[in-house]
N, C-alpha and C positions, 0 to 999 in steps of 0.2 A: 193825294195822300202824303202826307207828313213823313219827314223818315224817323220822327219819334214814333210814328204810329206805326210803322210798319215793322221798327223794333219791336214794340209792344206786344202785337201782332204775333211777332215770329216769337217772343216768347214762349206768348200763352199755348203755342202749340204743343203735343203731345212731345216726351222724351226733354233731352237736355240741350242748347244751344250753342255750339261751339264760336266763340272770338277768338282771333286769333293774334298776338304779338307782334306789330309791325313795329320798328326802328328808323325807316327809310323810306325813300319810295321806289327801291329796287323790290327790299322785301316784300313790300307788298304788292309790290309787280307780280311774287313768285308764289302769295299767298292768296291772292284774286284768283287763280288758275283751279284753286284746289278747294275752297271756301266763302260764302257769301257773307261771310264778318269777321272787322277786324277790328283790333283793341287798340288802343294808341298807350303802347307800355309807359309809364313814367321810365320803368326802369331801361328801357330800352333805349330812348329817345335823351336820358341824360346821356349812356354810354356815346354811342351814336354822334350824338352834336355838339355836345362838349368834352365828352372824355372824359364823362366824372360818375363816379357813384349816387345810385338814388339817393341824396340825403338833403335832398331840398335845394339844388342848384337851379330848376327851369326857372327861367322866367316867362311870362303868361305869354307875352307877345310871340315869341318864337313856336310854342304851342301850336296857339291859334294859326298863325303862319303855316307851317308843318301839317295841320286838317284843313286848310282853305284846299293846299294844293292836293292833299290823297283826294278831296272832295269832288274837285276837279276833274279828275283822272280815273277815279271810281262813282263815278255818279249813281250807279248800283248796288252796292256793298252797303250793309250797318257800318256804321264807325262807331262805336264806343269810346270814348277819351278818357285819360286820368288824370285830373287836374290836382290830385293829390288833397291838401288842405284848403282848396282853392286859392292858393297864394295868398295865406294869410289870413287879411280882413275880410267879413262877410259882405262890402261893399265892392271889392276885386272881385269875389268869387261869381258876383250876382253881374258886375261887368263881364267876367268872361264867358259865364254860362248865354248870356246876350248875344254877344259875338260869337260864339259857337255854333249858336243853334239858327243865328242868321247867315253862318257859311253851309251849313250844313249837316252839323253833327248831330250823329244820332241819340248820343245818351252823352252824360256824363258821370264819373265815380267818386263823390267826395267824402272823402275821411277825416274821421275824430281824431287826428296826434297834432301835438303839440311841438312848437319848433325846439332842437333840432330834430326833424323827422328824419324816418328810416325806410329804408323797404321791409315792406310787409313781413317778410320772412327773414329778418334782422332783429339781434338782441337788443334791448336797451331804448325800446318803446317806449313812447309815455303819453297819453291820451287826455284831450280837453277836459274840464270839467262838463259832464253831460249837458248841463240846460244850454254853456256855453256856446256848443256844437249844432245842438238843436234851435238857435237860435237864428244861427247861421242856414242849416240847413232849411230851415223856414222861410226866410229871406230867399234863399237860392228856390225854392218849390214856388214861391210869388212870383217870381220875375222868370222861369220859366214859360212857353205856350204851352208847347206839346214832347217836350225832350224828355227824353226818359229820365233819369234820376236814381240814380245807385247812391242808398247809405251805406256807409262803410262804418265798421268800429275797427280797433287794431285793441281792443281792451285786451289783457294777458291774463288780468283776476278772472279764473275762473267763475264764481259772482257775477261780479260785471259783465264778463263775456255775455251771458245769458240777460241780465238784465238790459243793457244795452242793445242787443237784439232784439227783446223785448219792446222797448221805447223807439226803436227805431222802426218796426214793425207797425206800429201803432199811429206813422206819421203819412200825409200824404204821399211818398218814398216810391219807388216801382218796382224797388227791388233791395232787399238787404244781402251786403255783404262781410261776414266777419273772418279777413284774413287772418294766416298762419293758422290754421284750424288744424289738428296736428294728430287725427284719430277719427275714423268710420263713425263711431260712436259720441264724436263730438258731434258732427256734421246730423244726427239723428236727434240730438240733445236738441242745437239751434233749430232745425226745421219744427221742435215741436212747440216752441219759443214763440216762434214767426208766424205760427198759422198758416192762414190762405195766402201771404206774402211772398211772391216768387223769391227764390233763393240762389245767389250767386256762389260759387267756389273758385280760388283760383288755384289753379297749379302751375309751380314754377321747378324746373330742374332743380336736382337738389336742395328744394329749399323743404320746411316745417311739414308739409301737409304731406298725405297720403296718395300715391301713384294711383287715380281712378281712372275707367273709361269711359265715356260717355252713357255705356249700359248701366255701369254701378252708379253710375251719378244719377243716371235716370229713377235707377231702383231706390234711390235713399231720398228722393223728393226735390232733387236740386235743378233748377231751370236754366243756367247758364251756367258754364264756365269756359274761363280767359285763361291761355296759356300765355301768358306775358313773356318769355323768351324764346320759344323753339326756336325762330329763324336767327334772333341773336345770336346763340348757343353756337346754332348747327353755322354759321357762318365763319365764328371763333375759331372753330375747329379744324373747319374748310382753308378760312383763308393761314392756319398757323401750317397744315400739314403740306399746302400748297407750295410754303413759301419754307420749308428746310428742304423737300424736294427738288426744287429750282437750286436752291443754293448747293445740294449733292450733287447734283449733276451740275453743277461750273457755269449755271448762267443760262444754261438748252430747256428750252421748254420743250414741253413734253408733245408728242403727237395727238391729235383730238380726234376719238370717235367720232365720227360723222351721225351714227345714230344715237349715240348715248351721252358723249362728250358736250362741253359747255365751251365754246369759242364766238367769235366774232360772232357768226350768222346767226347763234341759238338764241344771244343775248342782245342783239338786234334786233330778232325777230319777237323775243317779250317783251322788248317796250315799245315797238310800234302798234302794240295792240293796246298803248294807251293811246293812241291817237284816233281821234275820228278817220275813217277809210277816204272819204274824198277829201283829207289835205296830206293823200300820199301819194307819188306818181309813181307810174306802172311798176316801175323798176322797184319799187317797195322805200322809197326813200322819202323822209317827209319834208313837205314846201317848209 
């Protein structure tokens, strides 16, 4: 089986399908433990690699690079990817959905804005002209086999929002998503829009949309959603509060709970569980 199909698969199942924000591959060392899907954030993996904001800095190669190796390492997990506007032209986009989906990835997310793009839940959007995007996104549904395929709109006219959903619904697609949705009642608006079309939501700290749970989400019709930062976030936070601690105290790390604390052996012992068991010797250390 395909791991487009098994996405497919674990959609169509009953309730809502959680991805989850990976930026690394520590994080997703820490999000393997707890989750069978993960999201490959644009937004995460700009911070992450380069140190810049979503607004259009990835370049595809590094991408691609960054899922060979989760792939590697997760041979059991969805990977979901954001390839954003597919880098552009629909002749990149239909290269890298290629390469993608010959390392491994499970789906990919491609959106309608226009350069310079934004993340999702940023002002000052601006989206292709429709046939523009569907053109593209055509080309990308050809040269797919079996990989899932997320439409995205970033439209903000409310109009459009709807109509765009609408047309995108209507395309070979696997899944429609209309980021920054920004009300319960929008999210009821699109589902009615989309039909029988599985429906994606994302939630991001902080950002446009509405704090749901997976139950509300299940209740309103929505079949996945991607939390595109927790581990980011919660890592921001970790690593800022870690590091005025050290510097209050003169330099003395702190003592480490043996059952609860995170030191050498804990954080050892989560990434040799990326390794196959027979290239580790007794002592737990890998050849």
């Amino acid at each position: 089986m395909t791991y487009g199909k098994k996405l497919r698969e674990r959609i169509a199942e009953p309730g809502t399908t959680p991805l989850i924000g990976v930026y690394d591959m520590y994080s997703a060392s820490i999000a393997a433990q707890h989750y069978d899907g993960m999201f490959v954030s644009g937004f995460g993996f700009a911070a992450s690699y380069y140190g810049l904001p979503d607004i259009g800095f990835i370049a595809w190669p590094d991408m691609v690079a960054f899922v060979q190796r989760l792939r590697g390492a997760f041979p059991h997990h969805h990977l979901l990817v954001d390839i954003d506007d597919g880098y552009v032209d629909p002749e990149v986009a239909c290269h890298v959905v290629e390469g993608l989906e010959r390392i491994g990835a499970s789906g990919v997310i491609l959106e309608d804005q226009k350069r310079p793009r934004r993340c999702g839940h940023a002002d000052g959007k601006q989206v292709l002209p429709l046939e523009e995007y569907l053109e593209k996104l055509h080309k990308v549904l050809q040269t797919r086999k079996d990989l899932v395929v997320v439409a995205r709109t970033d439209a903000t006219d409310e109009h459009d929002i709807l109509h765009r959903a609408e047309r995108l619904a209507a395309t070979d697609a696997d899944v429609v998503l209309v980021d920054g949705v920004r009300s319960v009642e929008w999210i009821k608006r699109i589902r009615e829009v989309v039909g029988d079309k599985p429906l994606l939501f994302n939630q991001i700290a902080g950002g446009k949309s509405p704090r749901l749970s997976l139950g509300e989400l299940s209740g309103l019709g929505v079949d996945v959603a991607i939390y595109s930062t927790p581990c980011l976030f919660a890592a921001h936070e970790a690593m800022d509060s870690a590091l005025a601690g050290l510097k209050a105290a003169d330099g003395r790390l702190p003592e480490v709970d043996p059952a609860s604390g995170v030191g050498v052996q804990a954080s050892t012992s989560l990434l040799e569980r990326n390794i196959a068991p027979e290239r580790l010797l007794p002592e737990g250390v890998a050849v």
